[in-house]
Every structure is written in structure tokens, then in C-alpha cells.
N, C-alpha and C positions, 0 to 999 in steps of 0.2 A: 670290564675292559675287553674279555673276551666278546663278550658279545654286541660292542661297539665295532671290535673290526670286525666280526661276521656279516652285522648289518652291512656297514662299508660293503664289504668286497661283493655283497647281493645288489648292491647300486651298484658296485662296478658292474657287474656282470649284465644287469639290467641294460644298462647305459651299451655298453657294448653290441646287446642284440638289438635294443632300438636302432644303433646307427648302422650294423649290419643289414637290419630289415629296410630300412630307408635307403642303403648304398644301391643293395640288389636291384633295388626299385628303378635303380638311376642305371647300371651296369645294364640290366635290360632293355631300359628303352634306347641307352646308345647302341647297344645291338641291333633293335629292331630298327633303326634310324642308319645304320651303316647295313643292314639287309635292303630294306624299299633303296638306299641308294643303290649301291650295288646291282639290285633288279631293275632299277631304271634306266643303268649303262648300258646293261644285258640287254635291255627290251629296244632302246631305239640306238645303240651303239654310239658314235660320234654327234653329238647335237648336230643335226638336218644332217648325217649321213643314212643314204638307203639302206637299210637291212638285209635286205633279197637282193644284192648287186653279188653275181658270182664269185664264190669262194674257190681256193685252189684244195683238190682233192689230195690226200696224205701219198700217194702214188700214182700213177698214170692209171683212170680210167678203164676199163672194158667198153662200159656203158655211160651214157651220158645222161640218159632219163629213163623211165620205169614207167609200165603200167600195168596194172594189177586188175584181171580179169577175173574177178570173185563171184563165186560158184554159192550165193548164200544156202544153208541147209546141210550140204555136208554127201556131194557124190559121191558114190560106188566107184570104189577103186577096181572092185575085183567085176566090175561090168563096163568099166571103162578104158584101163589103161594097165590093167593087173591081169592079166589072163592066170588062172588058174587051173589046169585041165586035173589035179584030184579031185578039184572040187565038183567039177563036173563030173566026174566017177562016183565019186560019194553022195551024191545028192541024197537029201532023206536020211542018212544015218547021224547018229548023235557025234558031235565032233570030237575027236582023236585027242584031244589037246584042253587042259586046264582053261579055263574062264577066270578072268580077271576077281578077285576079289568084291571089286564094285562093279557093276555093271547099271545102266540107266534104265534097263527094262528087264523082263524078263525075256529069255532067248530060247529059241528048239533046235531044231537038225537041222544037220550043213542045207544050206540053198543054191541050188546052180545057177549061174549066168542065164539071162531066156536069149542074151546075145551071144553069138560068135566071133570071135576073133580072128583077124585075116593080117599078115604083114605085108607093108608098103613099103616104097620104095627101094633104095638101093641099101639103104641101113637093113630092110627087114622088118622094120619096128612093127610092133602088135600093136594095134588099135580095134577096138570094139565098134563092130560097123551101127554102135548109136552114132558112131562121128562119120561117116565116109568123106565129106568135105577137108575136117582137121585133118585126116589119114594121108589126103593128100598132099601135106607139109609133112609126113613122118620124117623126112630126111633134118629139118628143123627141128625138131623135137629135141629137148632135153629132157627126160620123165623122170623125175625122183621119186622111187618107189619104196621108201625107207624113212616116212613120215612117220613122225610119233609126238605126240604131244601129254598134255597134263589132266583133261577135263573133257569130262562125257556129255557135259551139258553145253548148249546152243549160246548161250551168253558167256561164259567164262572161255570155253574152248572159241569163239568170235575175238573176244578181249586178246587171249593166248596170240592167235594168229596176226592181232592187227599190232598189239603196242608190247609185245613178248611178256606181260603179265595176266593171268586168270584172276587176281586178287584186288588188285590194285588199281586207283585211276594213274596212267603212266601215259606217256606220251606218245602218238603210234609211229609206227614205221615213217608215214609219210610227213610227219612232222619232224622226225629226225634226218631224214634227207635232206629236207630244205633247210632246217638247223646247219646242217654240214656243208649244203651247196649251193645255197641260194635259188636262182632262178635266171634263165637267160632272156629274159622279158619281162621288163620293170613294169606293163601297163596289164601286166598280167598277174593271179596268183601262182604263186609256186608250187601247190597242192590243189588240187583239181578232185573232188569228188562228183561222180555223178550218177544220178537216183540210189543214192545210199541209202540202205536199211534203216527206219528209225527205235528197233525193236534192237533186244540183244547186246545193250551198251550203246546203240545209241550215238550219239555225236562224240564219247570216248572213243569210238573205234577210228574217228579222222581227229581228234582234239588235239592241241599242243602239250595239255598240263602243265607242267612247271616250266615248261621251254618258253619261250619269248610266244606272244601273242601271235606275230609275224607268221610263226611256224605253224599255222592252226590251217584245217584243209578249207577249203569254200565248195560247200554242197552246192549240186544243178542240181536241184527238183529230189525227191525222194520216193524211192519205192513204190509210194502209195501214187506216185502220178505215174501218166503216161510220158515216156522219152521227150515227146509233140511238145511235152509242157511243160518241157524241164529248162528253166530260166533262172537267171539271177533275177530276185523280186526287187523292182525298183528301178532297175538300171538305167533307164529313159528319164532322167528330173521332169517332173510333168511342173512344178510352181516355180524354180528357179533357174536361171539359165548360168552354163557354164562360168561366165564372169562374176556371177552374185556369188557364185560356190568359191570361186577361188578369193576372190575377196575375205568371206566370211572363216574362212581355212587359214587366210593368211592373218586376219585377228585374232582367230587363235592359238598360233603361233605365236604371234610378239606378246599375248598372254601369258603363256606358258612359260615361254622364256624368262620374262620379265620374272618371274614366280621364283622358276629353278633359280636363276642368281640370285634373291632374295634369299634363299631358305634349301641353300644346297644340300642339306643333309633330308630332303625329304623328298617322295617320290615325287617323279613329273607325269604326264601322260605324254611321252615322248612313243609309246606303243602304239594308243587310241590313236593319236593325232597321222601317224605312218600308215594306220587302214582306214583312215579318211583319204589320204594323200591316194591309196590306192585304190580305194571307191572310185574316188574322182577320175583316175584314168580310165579304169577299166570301162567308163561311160562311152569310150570310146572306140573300144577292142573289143568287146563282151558281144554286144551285138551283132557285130561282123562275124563272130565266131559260131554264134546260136542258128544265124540262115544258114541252112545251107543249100537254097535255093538257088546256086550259082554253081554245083555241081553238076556234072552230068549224068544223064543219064543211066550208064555205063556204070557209073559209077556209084549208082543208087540200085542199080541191080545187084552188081556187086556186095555187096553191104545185106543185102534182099531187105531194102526198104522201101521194093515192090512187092512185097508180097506180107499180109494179114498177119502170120505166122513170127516172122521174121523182124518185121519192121522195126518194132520196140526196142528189142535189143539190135540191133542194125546201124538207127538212131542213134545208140549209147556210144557206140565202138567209131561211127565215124566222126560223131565228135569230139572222140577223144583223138581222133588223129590229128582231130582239126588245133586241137590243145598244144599235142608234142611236135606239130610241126612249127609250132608258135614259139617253142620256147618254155613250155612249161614243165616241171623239170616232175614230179609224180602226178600222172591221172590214175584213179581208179576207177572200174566199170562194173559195176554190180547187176547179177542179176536174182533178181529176186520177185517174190507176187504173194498176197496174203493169201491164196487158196494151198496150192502146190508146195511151192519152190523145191530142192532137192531134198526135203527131209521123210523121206519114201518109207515109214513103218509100215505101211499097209502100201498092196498094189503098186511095188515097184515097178512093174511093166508099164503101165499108164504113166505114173507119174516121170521118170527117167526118158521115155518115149517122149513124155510132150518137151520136157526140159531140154534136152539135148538138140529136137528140134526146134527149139527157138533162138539156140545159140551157135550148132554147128555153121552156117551158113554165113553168117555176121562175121565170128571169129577165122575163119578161112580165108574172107575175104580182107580183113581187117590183116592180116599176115601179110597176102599177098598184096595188098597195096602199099602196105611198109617199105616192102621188099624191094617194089618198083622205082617207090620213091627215092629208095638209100635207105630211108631211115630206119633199117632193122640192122644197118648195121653198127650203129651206137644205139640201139633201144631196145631193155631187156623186156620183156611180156613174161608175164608170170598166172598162169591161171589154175586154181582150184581153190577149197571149200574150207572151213573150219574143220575140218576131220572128215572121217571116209564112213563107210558101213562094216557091218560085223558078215562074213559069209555065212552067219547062222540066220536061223528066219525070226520073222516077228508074223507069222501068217504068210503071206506073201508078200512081203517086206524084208526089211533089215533094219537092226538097232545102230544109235550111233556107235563108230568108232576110231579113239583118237590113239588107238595104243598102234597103227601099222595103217596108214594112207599113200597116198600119191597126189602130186602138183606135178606140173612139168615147164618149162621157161624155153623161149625160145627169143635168138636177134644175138644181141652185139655178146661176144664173150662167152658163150658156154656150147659145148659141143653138140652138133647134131645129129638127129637119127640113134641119138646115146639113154642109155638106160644108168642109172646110180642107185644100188642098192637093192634091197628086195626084203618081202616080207614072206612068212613063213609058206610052206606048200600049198597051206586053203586062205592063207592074206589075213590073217587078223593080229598077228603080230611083225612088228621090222626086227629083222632079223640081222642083216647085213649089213654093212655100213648105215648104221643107224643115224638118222637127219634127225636132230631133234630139232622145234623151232625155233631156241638159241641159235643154233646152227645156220639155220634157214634165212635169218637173217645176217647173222654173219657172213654170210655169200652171199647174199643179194648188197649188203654194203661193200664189200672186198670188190664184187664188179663194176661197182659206181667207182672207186678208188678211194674209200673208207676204211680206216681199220678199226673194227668194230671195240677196239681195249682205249685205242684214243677218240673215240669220238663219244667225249663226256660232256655233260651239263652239272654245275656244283648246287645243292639244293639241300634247303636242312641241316648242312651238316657232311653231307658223302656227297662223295660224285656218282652220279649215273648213266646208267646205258644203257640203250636197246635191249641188248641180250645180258642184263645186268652183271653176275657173277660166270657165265658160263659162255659159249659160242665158239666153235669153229669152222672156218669155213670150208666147205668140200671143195676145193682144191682139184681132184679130178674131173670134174666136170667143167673145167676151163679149156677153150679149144686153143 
């Protein structure tokens, strides 16, 4: 008898984890069936409502659009915007001061600037006569010189900078913008990259990741081309004319529709279908954007894309004005090249020499026609590198370094001719009001009128953020 009810209660038990294992089976796929829904609301919001129709910001504005003048490779703070004079005393001696546990290469004795520093304008501000053109905006300048990041290496400290993770595919800055603000030009994308890096992360560094499709940058041309020949590829339908396109768009519409009320619990392609809707327009904006055969003269000197030197990056920076004066709420402007770029281990003098002069002339000019325009007065600029250099040498070079850098922002919202922060006496640590790039972004969201604690995406499980668990925004530097 005992062992009649043993047997029993081993069928019970049986029985119980069969239908356990079978429930689970079921409780999961309604999960994953209330996620794809869930993520299909997120992606195209209201059936046939825009996505990229402007959002209201969590408080009034600074700035109403952004562009990121990226420095790829990682400039010399302490030869560009960090004046150092121990450093210049100490040239040649072993440095004063402990070395990071890890370091990316090995490192020797302090190295001086081979440039001199001079102050402009009415602020004073120290600028490294590799810029004399920037110099000439000193009174513009915001320079934060109390940058510190997580990672010594060219990809992870790229990743750090763009999407505030080293680790992680995360969503970048400029995907979170347009997440939070849309775009003031529906025939437009909202995220504007142009000749981006394809090394280093890669299309993570403009990607959406888990945010809505919508929110993903649109590369002009990359790196490896010339400015000349940075296009959207296709823009022009060469087999079908506009009417066949909208026809064929609008069949897949009443497709899809037809589908989601069929079988509401599964995803639509209500995302796809919205960057078809904006292919489609952009067929008509995009090229008008890309000539800029209708400028003048003046205005191409300006820029110096009259001159060999200049042109390339010239190119990048006028069409990006041509972008935010359209409405497009982040362009990024990258400068980069497979021989140089700014990652100077060796022959700093050459390599920083040719860099600076391909970009100071563009960038000054790129200011001042902001300025002329209006539009620097709601538009923040933000220009520097994944990290800075070490003031120790690599021969005559410098090693990366992400523990004490400088960027500096200039236009709608943050004070000019102003300095934030500083780094140690020879720059290889931030010392002062330390920026970390949590931080960096949390200001540059605070000037858009973001606050970087609410402006979340739910995913997996947690909500996410820019500056995930950490970020505040430097607050002083608001004019």
C-alpha cells in the first residue's frame, strides 16, 4: 500500500512538471507576442502617424539642434587648447606624477608643445596657433578641459564617446536626440551623418539599437570617400517614377494593415514601411541639399573649398549647414583619412600640422556663417576626438589618453570666451571639475531641454539611458 501511494504521488509529481514545462512554453511566447507588440507601437507610434513630427522638450530649450565636429583619432589637448607651460619647463625629464595602471603603450619623458599658445580676444582665451582661424572665435568658445573617460583603445573610447557605452551595442547620442525630439523637416532625416568612420564601431557609433528604427543616423558617404562624393546612393529612381513609387508603397500599406488587424498580437512593419515613406520624400530634398552649386562664391572661400587643402573638410561642414538650416535636428561632421588622422604616436609635428590645417579654415568659417545667419543662436557645435594625448612621448609622438582631455562647444546656450575645468599641471589627468562623459552628455541633453534621468527607452526588462546609471550636467557653463 505504501508503495502504491509513492508510485501515485511520483505521477503526481510527473504530471505537474509536464504541465509546468508546457505552461512555461505558453507564458513565454505570450511574452514574446506582447514584446513584438509593444515594439511595433514604439516603432511606428499611432498607425500612419509620423514618428519624426516634433516633440515638446522636458523644459525650455538652449539649443534647438547640434552638430558634432569629430576629431577622429584623438587630438592633443595639451597642443591645442591646454596650454601647459611646466610642461614646457620640464621637457625631457621623467614625469612627476604616477602612470595609470594600464596604459596602451609604453610611454618616456614629459614632451613639450612644438606649438605656442597666444590669447584672443576680449575673454583672453589660449588657443594654440595650430588654430589661428578658431582663435578668432576665442570669445565663442566654451572649452572643457576636464574630459575623462573609460578606455585607452580607439574603438571602445569611439563607442564611449558616441552611444556613452565602451562595452556595449547602445544607442548613440544622436539617436537619442531624435528619440526625444524628433525633427523639424519631415522630407528630411533627423540624424545626419556625414563621411563617418567605418572602422572603430562602425555604424554603432550613429546606430539606433534597441530605440525605434526611425531614430538610426543616415550616412553621406564615408571616410574612405571624398566630401565630392558623399551622396545618398540611389536617391535619383532611375526605373520607376515617383507615381509607380507611391502607388507601390501605398499597396503595402493596405498590406500591412490588413495583416496587423488580422493577428494584433504580432509585429507589423510599421518602422520599414515609415523609412520607405522617408526615402520617398527625401527624393526630393536630398539633392537640392547635396549641390551646392548655387552658392557663392564668397561663400565657398569661406568654407576654403577653394583651396586643395581645405576643400574636403570645407565640403563636409557647409553641408552640414546646408542640413541645420533645413531642419535637421543632429548632423555630424567627421574628420578622418586612412593614412594620418589625429592618432599622432609618432611625428606629432607633421601629423597635427597637416590635421589642423585641413580643418581650422572650414571650422571658422562654418562659426562664422552660423553667426551671420542667426543660426548659432539656437545651434550647439561641439567639436573634439575620442580622447586626448599623454604629455609623455611615444618618440616624438604621444600615447592615447582618455584619463584628462578637452572638447569645447560653441552657439546657443553655453558661455563664451569660458574655460570648465582643468587637468593636472603637465594635462594627463582632470583634476577639477571633472566632466566625465556621462556628464558630457547630460549637458549637451540639458541644452537641447532633455533631462537626461527621463529621457528613457524600456528594453529587456530596465529602462535605459544615454548616460545610463550616472550623469550630470555642468551647469556652469550655461550663459
Amino acid at each position: 500500500m505504501f508503495g502504491n501511494s509513492q508510485s501515485q504521488e511520483m505521477q503526481q509529481v510527473a504530471a505537474r512538471r509536464h504541465w509546468l514545462k508546457r505552461a512555461a512554453l505558453g507564458f513565454g511566447g505570450l511574452a514574446f507576442h506582447s514584446m513584438l507588440h509593444s515594439a511595433s507601437a514604439d516603432e511606428g507610434g499611432a498607425r500612419g502617424a509620423n514618428p519624426l513630427v516634433p516633440r515638446q522638450p522636458h523644459f525650455l530649450p538652449r539649443a534647438k539642434r547640434i552638430v558634432f565636429l569629430f576629431m577622429k583619432g584623438g587630438p592633443s589637448h595639451v597642443d591645442t587648447f591646454d596650454p601647459k607651460p611646466l610642461l614646457q619647463r620640464d621637457d625631457g625629464k621623467p614625469p612627476p606624477f604616477e602612470l595609470p595602471r594600464v596604459v596602451f603603450a609604453p610611454q618616456g619623458n614629459l614632451l613639450k608643445s612644438p606649438w605656442k599658445f597666444h590669447q584672443h580676444g576680449q575673454s583672453g582665451l589660449s588657443v594654440s596657433e595650430l588654430f589661428p582661424n578658431v582663435a578668432k572665435h576665442a570669445d565663442r568658445l566654451c572649452v572643457l578641459r576636464s574630459l575623462y573617460g573609460s578606455n585607452p583603445a580607439h574603438g571602445g573610447a569611439l563607442l564611449k564617446i558616441h552611444t556613452g557605452s565602451d562595452q556595449f551595442v547602445r544607442p548613440s547620442l544622436g539617436a537619442w536626440v531624435t528619440y526625444g525630439l524628433g525633427t523639424e523637416n519631415q522630407d528630411l532625416p533627423a540624424f545626419v551623418t556625414i563621411c563617418p568612420t567605418l572602422a572603430h564601431g562602425g555604424v554603432n557609433n550613429w546606430g539606433a539599437a534597441f530605440l525605434p528604427t526611425y531614430c538610426q543616423g543616415t550616412p553621406i558617404g564615408n571616410a574612405s570617400l571624398p566630401a565630392s562624393q558623399a551622396t545618398v546612393n540611389h536617391i535619383v529612381p532611375k526605373r520607376r517614377n515617383l507615381a509607380d513609387q507611391r502607388s507601390q508603397m501605398d499597396l503595402l500599406a493596405r498590406m500591412n494593415d490588413e495583416y496587423a488587424r488580422a493577428n494584433p498580437l504580432e509585429a507589423s512593419l510599421e518602422g520599414r514601411l515609415g523609412s520607405f515613406e522617408l526615402a520617398y520624400r527625401m527624393q526630393s530634398s536630398m539633392p537640392e541639399i547635396q549641390d551646392i552649386s548655387g552658392e557663392s562664391e564668397a561663400t565657398l572661400r569661406l568654407y576654403g573649398i577653394d583651396d586643395p587643402i581645405t576643400e574636403n573638410f570645407g565640403r563636409q561642414c557647409l553641408m552640414a549647414r546646408r542640413f541645420l538650416e533645413r531642419g535637421v535636428r543632429f548632423v555630424q561632421v567627421t574628420h578622418s583619412d586612412s593614412e594620418v588622422q589625429w592618432d599622432q604616436h609618432s611625428d606629432l609635428y607633421q601629423g597635427h600640422t597637416k590635421n589642423a590645417a585641413e580643418v581650422d579654415k572650414p571650422i571658422a568659417g562654418f562659426l562664422s556663417d552660423l553667426a551671420a545667419s542667426g543660426l548659432l543662436e539656437d545651434t550647439l557645435v561641439l567639436w573634439g576626438g575620442e580622447f586626448g594625448r599623454t604629455p609623455t612621448s611615444q618618440g616624438n609622438g604621444r600615447d592615447h589618453n582618455p584619463h584628462g582631455f578637452c572638447m569645447w562647444m560653441a552657439g546657443a546656450g553655453v558661455k563664451g570666451g569660458y574655460t570648465y575645468g582643468a587637468t593636472d599641471d603637465y594635462g594627463y589627468y582632470a583634476v577639477e571639475n571633472k566632466m566625465h562623459v556621462n556628464d558630457l552628455h547630460a549637458t549637451i541633453l540639458h541644452l537641447l531641454g532633455l533631462d537626461h534621468e527621463r529621457l528613457t527607452y524600456r528594453y529587456a526588462g530596465r529602462d535605459f539611458r544615454l548616460t545610463d546609471v550616472a550623469g550630470k550636467p555642468a551647469l556652469d557653463i550655461l550663459a
